[in-house]
C-alpha positions as CSV (number, residue, x, y, z in Angstrom):
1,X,-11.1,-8.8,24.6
2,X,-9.7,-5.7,22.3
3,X,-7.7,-6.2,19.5
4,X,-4.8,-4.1,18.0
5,X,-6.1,-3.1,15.4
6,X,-10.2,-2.3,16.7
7,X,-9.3,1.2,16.8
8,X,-8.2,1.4,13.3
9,X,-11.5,0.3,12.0
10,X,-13.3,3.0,13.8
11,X,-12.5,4.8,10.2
12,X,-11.1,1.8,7.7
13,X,-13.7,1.7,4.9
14,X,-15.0,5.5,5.4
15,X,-14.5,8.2,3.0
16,X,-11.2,10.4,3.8
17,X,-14.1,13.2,4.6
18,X,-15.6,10.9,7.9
19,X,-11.5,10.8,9.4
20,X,-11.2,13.0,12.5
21,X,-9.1,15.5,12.2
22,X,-7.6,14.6,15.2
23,X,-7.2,11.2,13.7
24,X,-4.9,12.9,11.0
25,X,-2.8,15.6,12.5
26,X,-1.7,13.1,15.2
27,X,-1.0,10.6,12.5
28,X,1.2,13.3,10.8
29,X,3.2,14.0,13.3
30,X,4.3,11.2,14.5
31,X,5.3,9.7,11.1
32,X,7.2,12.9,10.9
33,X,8.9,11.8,14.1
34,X,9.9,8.6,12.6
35,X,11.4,9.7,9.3
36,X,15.2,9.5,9.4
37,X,17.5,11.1,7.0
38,X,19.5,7.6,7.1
39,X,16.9,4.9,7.2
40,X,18.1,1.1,7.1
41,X,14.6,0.1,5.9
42,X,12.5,1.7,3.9
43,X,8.2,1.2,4.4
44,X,6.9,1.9,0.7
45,X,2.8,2.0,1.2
46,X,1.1,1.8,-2.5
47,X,-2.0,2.8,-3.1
48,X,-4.5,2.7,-6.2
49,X,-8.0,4.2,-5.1
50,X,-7.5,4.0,-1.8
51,X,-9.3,6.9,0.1
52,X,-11.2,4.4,2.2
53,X,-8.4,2.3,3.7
54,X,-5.1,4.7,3.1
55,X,-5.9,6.6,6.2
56,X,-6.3,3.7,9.1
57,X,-3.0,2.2,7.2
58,X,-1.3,5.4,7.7
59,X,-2.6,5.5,11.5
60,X,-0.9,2.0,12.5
61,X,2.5,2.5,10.5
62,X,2.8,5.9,12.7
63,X,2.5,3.7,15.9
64,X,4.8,1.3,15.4
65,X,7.5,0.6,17.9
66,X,11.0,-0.2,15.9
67,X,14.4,0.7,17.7
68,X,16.0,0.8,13.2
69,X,15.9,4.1,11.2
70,X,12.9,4.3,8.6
71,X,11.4,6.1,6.2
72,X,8.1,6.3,5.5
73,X,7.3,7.0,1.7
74,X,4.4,6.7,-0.4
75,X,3.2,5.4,-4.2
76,X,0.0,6.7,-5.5
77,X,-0.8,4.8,-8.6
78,X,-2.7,7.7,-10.3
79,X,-5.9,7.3,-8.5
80,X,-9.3,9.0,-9.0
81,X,-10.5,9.4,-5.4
82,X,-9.0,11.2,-2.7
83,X,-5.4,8.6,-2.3
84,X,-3.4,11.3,-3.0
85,X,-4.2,13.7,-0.9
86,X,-4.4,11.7,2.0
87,X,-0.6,11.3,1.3
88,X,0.1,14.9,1.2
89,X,-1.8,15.6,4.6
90,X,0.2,12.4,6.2
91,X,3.2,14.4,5.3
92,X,4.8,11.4,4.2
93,X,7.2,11.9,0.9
94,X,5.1,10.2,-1.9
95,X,5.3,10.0,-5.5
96,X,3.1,9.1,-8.5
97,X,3.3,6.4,-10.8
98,X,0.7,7.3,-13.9
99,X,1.5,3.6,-15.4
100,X,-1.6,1.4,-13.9
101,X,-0.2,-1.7,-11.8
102,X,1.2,-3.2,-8.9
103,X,4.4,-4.1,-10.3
104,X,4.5,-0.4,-11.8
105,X,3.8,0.8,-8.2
106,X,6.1,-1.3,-6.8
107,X,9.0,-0.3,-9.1
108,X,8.2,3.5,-8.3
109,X,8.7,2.8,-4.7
110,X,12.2,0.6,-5.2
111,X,13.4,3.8,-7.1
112,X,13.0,5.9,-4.7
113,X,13.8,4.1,-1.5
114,X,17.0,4.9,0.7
115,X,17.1,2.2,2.9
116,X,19.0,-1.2,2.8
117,X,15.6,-3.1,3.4
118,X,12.2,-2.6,1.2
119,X,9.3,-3.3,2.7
120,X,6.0,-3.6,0.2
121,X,3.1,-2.2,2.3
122,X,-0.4,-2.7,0.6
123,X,-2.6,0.2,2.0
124,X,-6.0,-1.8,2.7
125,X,-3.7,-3.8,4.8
126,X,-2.7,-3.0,8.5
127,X,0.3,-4.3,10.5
128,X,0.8,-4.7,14.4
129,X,3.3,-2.5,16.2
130,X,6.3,-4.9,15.8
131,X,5.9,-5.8,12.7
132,X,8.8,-4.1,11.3
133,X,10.9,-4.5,13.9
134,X,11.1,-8.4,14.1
135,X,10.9,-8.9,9.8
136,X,14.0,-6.4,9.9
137,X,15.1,-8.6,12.4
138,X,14.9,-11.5,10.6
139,X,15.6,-10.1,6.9
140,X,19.2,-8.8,8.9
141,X,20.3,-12.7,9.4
142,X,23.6,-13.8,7.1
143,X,22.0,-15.7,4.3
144,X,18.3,-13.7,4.4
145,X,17.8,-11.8,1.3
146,X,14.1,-11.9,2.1
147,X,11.4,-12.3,4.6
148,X,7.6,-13.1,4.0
149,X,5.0,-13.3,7.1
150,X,1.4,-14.2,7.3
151,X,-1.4,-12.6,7.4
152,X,-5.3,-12.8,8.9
153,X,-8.9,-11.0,7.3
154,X,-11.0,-9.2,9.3
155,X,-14.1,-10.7,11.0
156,X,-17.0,-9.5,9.4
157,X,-21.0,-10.1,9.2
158,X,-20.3,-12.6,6.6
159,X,-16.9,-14.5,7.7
160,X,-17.0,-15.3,11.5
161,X,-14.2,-15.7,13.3
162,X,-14.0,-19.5,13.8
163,X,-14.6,-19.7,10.1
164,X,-11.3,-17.6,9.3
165,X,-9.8,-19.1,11.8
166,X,-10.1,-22.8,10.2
167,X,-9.0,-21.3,6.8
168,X,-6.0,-19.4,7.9
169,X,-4.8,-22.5,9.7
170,X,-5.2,-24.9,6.3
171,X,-3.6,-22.0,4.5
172,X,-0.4,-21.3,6.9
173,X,0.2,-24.8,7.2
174,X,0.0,-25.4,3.0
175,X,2.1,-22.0,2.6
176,X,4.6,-23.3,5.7
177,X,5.0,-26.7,3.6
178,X,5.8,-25.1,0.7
179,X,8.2,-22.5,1.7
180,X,11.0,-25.3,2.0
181,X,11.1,-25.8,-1.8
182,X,8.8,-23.5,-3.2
183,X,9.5,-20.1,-1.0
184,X,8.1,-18.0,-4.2
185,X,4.9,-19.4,-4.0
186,X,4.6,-18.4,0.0
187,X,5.1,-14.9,-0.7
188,X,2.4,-12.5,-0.6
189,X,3.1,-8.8,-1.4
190,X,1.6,-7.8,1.8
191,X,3.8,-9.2,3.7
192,X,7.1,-9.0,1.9
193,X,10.5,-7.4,2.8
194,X,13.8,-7.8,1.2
195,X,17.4,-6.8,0.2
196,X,16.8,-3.5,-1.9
197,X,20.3,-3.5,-3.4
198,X,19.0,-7.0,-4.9
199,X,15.6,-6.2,-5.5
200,X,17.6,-3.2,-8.3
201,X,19.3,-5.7,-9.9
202,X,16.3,-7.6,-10.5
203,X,13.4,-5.2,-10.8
204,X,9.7,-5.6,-10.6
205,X,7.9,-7.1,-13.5
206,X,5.3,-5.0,-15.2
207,X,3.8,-7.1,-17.4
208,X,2.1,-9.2,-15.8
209,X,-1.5,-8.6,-13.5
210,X,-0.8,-10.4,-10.7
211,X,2.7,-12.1,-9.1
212,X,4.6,-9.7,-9.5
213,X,5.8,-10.0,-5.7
214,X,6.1,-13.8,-6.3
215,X,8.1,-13.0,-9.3
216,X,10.5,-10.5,-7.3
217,X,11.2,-13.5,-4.8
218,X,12.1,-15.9,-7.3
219,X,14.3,-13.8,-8.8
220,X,15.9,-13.2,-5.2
221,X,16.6,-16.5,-4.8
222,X,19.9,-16.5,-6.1
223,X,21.6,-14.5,-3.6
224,X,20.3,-15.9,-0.4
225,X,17.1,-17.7,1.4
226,X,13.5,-16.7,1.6
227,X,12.8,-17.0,5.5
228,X,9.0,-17.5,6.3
229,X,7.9,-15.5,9.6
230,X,5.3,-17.7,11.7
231,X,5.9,-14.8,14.3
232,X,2.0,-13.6,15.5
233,X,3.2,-10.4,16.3
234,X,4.2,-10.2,12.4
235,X,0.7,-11.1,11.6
236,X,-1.1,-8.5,9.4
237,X,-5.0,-8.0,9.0
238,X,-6.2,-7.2,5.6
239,X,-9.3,-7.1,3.8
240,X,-11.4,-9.1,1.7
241,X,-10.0,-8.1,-2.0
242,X,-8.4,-11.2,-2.9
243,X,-11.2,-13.0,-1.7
244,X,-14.0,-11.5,-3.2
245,X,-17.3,-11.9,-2.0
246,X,-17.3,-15.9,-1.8
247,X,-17.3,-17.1,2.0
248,X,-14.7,-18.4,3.7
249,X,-15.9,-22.1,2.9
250,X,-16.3,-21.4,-1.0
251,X,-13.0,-19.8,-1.2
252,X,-11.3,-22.9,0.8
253,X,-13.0,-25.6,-2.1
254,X,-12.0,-22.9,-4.5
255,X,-8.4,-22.9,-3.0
256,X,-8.5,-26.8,-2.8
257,X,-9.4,-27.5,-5.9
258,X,-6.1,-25.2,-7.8
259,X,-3.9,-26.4,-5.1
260,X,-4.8,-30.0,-5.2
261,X,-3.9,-30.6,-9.0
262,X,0.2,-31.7,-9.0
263,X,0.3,-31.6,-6.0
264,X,3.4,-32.8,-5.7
265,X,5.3,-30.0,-7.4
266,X,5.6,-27.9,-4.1
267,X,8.4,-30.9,-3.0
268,X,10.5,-30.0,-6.0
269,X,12.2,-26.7,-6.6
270,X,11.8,-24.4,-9.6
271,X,13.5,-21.5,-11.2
272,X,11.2,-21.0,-14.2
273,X,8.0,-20.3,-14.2
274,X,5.7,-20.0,-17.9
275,X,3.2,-17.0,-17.6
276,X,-0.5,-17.9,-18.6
277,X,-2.0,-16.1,-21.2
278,X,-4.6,-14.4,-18.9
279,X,-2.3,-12.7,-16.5
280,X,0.1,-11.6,-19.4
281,X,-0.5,-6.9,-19.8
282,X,-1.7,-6.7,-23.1
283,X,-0.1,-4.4,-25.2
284,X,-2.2,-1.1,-26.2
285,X,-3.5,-1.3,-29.8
């Protein structure tokens, strides 16, 4: 049985110079298609040295089916490899950001947006064809400021598919239990949408390494609820870069063991977090 996405891996984790160029012009043009002049959400795709993965990302967003206005718009965080020009042959607006960062990235892209709705889009990351659609969908609800879905890896040599499987069901289920008090901690920048007029008024954080997504939907908070989208058709595939090389197993202790210690703190609500001292930017001497 085929999956959505199999035809997107025929090129995710090549060079840019291995795409067809078939693969590319189609891809151009029918993002073209979907670009309105007055978008309701905008799709903001980052990318930091992504020639390898940019492309197939690029490919899916130009097939999705979603009856709202979009714009399609890209943030290339000064990258060394071919990122940017993959952007200018999508024919996609994009814009660069020569500050290194997600949070940096992420700020770029909340400047420039027109729509009402920001979607982050990580580009090693690709989403089904509805995706957009039913998060808008959702995010559109009185009281929604935000909306944050799940997510799956790809089944590789090294992770088979039961194995994810098992993972991804412990880690839904922790990230569903959560959500009620702790929605912050549920949210995963690849799969994050919200209120951009909000999202202005709080702004990214840039110095910090990591959580800066997390640190966005806490600060959201305030003006409405975090909704948490078991939908499968919301369900994005991503790599393995916030796993690493450990195995499915190692990274489940791994997960455990952080998770495990206070456990109870996910039952009580929070609207301070202190940074630690290792994911604090260091200033340039």
């Amino acid at each position: 049985m085929s999956n959505w996405y199999d035809k997107y891996l025929s090129i995710y984790g090549k060079p840019f110079s291995e795409v067809p160029q078939q693969v590319i012009d189609e891809t151009r043009e029918r993002l073209a298609a979907l670009q309105s002049e007055h978008p309701v959400a905008s799709i903001v795709v980052i990318g930091y040295n992504e020639e390898t993965h940019l492309q197939a990302c690029l490919w899916a967003i130009s097939e999705i089916r979603c009856k709202y206005p979009v714009e399609i718009i890209g943030v290339d965080n000064d990258s060394k490899d071919r990122t940017a020009e993959i952007y200018r042959q999508s024919g996609i607006p994009y814009y660069t950001e020569y500050q290194h960062s997600c949070g940096y990235a992420r700020r770029c892209g909340l400047q420039h947006a027109r729509g009402k709705y920001y979607f982050d889009v990580d580009s090693d990351t690709l989403y089904p064809p509805q995706y957009y659609e039913l998060m808008l969908e959702q995010l559109m609800k009185p009281g929604v400021v935000a909306v944050s879905a799940t997510w799956s890896y790809f089944p590789d040599a090294n992770h088979s598919k039961f194995g994810l499987k098992m993972f991804e069901m412990c880690r839904d289920l922790f990230l569903w239990i959560q959500h009620f008090k702790r929605p912050e901690l549920s949210v995963r920048g690849l799969v994050f949408a919200y209120d951009a007029d909000y999202g202005r008024q709080e702004e990214y954080r840039v110095d910090i390494i990591r959580g800066e997504d997390g640190s966005m939907a806490l600060s959201l908070k305030k003006y409405g609820r975090i909704k948490f989208v078991r939908d499968r058709r919301c369900r994005a595939i991503t790599g393995y870069g916030t796993v690493g090389n450990q195995s499915m197993w190692q990274s489940f202790v791994h997960h455990v063991k952080i998770q495990s210690k206070g456990l109870s703190r996910i039952f009580f609500k929070k609207e301070h977090y202190e940074d630690s001292d290792d994911n604090l930017v260091k200033p340039k001497s």
